[in-house]
C-alpha positions in Angstrom: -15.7 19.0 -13.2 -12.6 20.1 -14.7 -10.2 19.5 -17.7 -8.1 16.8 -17.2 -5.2 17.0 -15.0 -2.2 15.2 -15.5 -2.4 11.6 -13.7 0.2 11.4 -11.1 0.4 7.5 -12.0 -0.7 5.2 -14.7 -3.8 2.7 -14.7 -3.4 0.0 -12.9 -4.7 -3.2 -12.3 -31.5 0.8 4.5 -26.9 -1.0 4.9 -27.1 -4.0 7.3 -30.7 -5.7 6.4 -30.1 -3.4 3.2 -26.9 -3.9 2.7 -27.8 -7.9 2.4 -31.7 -7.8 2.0 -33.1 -10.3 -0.6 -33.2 -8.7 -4.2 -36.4 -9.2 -6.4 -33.5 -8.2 -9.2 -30.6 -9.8 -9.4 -28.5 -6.3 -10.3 -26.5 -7.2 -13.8 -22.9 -7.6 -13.0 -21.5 -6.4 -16.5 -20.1 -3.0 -14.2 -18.3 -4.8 -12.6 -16.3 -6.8 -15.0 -12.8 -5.5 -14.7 -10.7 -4.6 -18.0 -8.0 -7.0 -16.6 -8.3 -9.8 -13.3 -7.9 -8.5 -10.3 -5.2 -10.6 -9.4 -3.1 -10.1 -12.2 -1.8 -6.9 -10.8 -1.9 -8.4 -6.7 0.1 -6.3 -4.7 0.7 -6.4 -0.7 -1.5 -3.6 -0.4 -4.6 -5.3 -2.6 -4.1 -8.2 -0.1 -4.6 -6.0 3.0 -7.8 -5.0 1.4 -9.4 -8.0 1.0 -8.3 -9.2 4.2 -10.1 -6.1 5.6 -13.2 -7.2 3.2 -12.4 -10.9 5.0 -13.6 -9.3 8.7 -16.4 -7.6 7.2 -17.3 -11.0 5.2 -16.6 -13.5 7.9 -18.5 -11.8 11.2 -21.5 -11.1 9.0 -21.6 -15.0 9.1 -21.0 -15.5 12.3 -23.0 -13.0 13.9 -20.2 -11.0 15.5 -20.8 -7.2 15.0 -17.6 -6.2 16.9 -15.7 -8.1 13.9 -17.5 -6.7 11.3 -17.0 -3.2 12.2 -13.3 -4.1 13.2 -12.8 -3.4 9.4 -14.4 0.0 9.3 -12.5 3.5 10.4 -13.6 4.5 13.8 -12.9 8.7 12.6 -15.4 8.4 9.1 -17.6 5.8 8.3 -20.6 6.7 6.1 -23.1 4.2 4.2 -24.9 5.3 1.3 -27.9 3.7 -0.3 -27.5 3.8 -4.1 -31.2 1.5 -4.6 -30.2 0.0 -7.5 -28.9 2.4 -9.7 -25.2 3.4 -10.9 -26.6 7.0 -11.3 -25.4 9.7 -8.6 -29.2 10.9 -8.5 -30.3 8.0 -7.3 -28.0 7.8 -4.1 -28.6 8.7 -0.4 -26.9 8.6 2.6 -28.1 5.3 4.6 -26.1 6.0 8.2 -24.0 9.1 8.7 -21.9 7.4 11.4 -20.2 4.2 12.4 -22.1 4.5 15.8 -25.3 5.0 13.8 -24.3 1.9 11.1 -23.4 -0.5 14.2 -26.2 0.0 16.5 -28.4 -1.0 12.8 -26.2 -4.1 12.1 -26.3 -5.1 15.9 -30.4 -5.2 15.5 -30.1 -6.7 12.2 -27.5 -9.7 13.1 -30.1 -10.6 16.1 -32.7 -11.3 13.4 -30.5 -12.7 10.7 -27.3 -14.6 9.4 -25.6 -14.4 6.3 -24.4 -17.5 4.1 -22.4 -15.3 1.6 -19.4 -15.2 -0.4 -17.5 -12.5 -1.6 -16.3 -12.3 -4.8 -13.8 -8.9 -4.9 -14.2 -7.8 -8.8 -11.8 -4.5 -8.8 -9.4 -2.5 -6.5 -8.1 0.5 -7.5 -5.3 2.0 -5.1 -3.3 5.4 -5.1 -1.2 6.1 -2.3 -3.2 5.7 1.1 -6.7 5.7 -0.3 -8.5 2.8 -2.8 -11.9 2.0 -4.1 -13.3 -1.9 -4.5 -16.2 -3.4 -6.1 -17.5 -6.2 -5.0 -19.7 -8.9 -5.6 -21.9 -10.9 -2.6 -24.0 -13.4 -3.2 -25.7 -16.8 -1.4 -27.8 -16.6 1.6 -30.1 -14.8 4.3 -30.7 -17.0 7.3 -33.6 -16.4 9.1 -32.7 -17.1 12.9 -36.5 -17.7 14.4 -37.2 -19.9 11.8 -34.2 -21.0 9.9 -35.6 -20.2 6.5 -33.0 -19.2 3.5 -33.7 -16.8 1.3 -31.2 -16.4 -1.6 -30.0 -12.9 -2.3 -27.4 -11.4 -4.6 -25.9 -7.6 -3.8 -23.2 -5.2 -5.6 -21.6 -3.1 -3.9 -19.0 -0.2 -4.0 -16.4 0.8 -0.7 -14.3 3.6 0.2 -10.5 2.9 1.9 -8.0 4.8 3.5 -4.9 3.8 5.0 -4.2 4.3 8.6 -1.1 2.9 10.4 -0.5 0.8 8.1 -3.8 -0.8 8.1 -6.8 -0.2 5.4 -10.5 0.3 6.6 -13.5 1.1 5.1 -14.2 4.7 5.3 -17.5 4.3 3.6 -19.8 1.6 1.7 -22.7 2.2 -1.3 -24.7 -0.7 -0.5 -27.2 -1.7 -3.7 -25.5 -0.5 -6.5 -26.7 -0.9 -9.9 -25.7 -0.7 -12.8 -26.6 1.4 -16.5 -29.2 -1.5 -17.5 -31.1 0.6 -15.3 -30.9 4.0 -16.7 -31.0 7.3 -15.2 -32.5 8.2 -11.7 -34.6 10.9 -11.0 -32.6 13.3 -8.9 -34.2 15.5 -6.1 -32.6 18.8 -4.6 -33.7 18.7 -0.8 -30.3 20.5 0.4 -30.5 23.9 -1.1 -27.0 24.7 1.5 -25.6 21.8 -0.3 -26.4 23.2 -3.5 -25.2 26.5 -2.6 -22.1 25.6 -1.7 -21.5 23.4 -5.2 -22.3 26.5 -6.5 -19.9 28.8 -4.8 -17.3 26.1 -5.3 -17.7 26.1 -9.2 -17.2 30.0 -8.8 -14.2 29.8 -7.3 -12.5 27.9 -10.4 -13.9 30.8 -12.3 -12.3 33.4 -9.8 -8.9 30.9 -10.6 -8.6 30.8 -6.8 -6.5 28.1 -5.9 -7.6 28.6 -2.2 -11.0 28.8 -2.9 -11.3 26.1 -4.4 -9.2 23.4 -2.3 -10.9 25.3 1.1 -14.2 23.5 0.0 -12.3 20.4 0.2 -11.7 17.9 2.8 -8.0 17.2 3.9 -8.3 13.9 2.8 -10.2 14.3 -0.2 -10.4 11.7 -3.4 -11.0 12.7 -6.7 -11.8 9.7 -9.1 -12.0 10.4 -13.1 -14.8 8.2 -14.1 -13.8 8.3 -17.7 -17.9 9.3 -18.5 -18.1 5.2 -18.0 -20.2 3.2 -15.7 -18.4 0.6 -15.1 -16.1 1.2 -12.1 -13.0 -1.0 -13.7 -12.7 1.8 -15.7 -12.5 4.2 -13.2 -9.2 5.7 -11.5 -8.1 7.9 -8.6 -6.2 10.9 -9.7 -5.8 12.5 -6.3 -5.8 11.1 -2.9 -5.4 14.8 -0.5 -6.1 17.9 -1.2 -2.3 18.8 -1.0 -1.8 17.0 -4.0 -4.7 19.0 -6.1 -2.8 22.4 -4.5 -0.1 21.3 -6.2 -1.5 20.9 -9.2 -3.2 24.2 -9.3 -0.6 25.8 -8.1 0.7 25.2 -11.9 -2.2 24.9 -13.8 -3.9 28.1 -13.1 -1.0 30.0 -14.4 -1.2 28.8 -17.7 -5.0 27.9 -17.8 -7.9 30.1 -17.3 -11.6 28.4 -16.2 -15.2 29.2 -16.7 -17.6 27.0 -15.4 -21.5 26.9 -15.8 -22.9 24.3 -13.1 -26.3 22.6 -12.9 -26.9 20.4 -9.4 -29.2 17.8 -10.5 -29.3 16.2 -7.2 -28.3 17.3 -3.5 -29.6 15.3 -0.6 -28.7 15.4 3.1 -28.5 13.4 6.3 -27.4 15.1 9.2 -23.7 15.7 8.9 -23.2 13.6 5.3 -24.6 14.5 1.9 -24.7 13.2 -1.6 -24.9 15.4 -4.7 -25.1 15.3 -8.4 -23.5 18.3 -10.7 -24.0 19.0 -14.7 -21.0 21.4 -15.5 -19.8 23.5 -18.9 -16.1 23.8 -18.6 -14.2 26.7 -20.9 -10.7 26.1 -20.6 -8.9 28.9 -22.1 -4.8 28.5 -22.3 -2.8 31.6 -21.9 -0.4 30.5 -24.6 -3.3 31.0 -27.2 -5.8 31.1 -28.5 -6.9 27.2 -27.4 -10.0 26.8 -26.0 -12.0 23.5 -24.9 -15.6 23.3 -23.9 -16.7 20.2 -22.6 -19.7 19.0 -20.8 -19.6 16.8 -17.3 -21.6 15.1 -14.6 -19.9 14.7 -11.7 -21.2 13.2 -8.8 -20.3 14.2 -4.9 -20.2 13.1 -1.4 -19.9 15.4 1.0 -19.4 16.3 5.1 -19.9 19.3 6.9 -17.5 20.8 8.6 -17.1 23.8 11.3 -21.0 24.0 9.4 -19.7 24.3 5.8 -20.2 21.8 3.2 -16.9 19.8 2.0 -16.2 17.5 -0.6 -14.7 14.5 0.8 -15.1 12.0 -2.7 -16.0 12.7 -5.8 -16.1 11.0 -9.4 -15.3 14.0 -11.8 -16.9 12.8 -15.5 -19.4 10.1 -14.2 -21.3 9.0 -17.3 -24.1 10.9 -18.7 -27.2 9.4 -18.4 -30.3 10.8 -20.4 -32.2 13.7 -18.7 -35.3 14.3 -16.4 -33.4 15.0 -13.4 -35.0 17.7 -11.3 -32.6 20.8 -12.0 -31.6 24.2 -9.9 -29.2 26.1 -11.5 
């Protein structure tokens, strides 16, 4: 959405029945091939993780619902339903609650067990707050009649930490990958447009507080590097007290203008998911510098007080071709 800030640190290493339903496509994994092993950069805080991924993993097979969502934050858990693509446009919110995604898995663990492992393909952590992507794959149990179908799924979770302890603050459940292409976006939730809107007009207005007021408190920006492959990806900002920081500098020597396009904008109750096309001028007050540069960014949301916020993001998500419904 905007020109590159400096990185604070250097690069390291329908959910439930949905979220584990039989794919007629087995989704190609090349996204998810990291640009180093996971475990060459292991840390204590990686291993918390995927012990948190463990719970989720290991009561899915045993039936035990209360274990699964033991993993999960009890303040902010949203599931989103990508169905099959890596695109922003083709995502949607799945469950807007934990309450809503337990009382689903709770029906579905009645009907089924799950025969999977998990293969954790890349963690990316900064601060309190990570993504993963991971890999499950073997079998769906049927428990009337016993019958296994194989299934394969990718998928892509949201962490914070919390006391010391990291849980899932939100799961895409059936992403794809680019193989795919690009998804047609819909724009159901003109307020959810609107307020993308009036957010890009603050950066024009260079008002710091506008801008960061149409944030969460615990917002993530991630700078997909116009790549879709999430081992490229990497969290430049974990709060929103760290991007007041930043502007609190930048604006002074760096004057925005910014054109935005929302390509997609769809809405479940409280949660939303949105897709952006945005012309960035960055004109430097020590010159005569300018940049232009063209971005897709794609946004998940949560209304607050009954305004829109951002809550994550993935500034520079990569450009797929066009035929996107479009309200500028």
């Amino acid at each position: 959405m905007i020109p590159n800030p400096p990185h604070p640190h250097h690069r390291r290493n329908r959910f439930v029945s949905l979220i584990y339903r039989t794919l007629p496509i087995l989704f190609g994994s090349l996204l998810l091939i990291p640009a180093e092993p996971v475990g060459a950069a292991e840390t204590a805080e990686t291993i918390l993780i995927r012990q948190a991924l463990e719970k989720d993993r290991s009561g899915r097979r045993r039936g035990d619902a209360e274990l699964v969502v033991s993993s999960y934050d009890e303040d902010r858990f949203i599931v989103y339903d990508a169905a099959g693509s890596i695109d922003g446009r083709g995502w949607s919110v799945l469950h807007e609650s934990l309450e809503a995604a337990e009382a689903a898995l709770e029906t579905d663990l009645e009907q089924r067990r799950y025969d999977v492992k998990r293969s954790v393909v890349f963690i990316n952590v900064w601060k309190d707050k990570a993504f993963v992507t991971t890999v499950d794959s073997g079998a769906v149990i049927d428990a009337a009649s016993g019958v296994r179908t194989p299934y394969k799924q990718n998928l892509l979770w949201t962490f914070r930490k919390l006391d010391d302890e990291w849980l899932a603050t939100g799961i895409i459940v059936a992403l794809g990958d680019s193989t795919a292409g690009h998804a047609m976006g819909r724009v159901e939730a003109t307020d959810v447009s609107e307020a993308l809107q009036e957010h890009a007009a603050e950066w024009s207005n260079g008002s710091r507080s506008g801008i960061t007021g149409d944030l969460t408190e615990e917002v993530v920006i991630v700078d997909a590097y116009f790549s879709s492959n999430p081992a490229k990806w990497l969290i430049i900002f974990s709060n929103r007290e760290e991007i007041d920081e930043w502007l609190d500098s930048r604006l002074e020597t760096v004057q925005y203008s910014l054109e935005r396009s929302v390509l997609h904008a769809v809405a479940q109750g409280e949660e939303a998911v949105a897709v952006t096309r945005d012309k960035v001028t960055a004109t430097y007050s020590s010159g005569e510098a300018r940049i232009v540069e063209q971005r897709v960014s794609t946004w998940l949301l949560t209304r607050s007080g009954g305004s829109w916020q951002v809550d994550w993001a993935w500034w520079k998500s990569k450009p797929f071709d066009s035929g996107a419904t479009v309200l500028r």
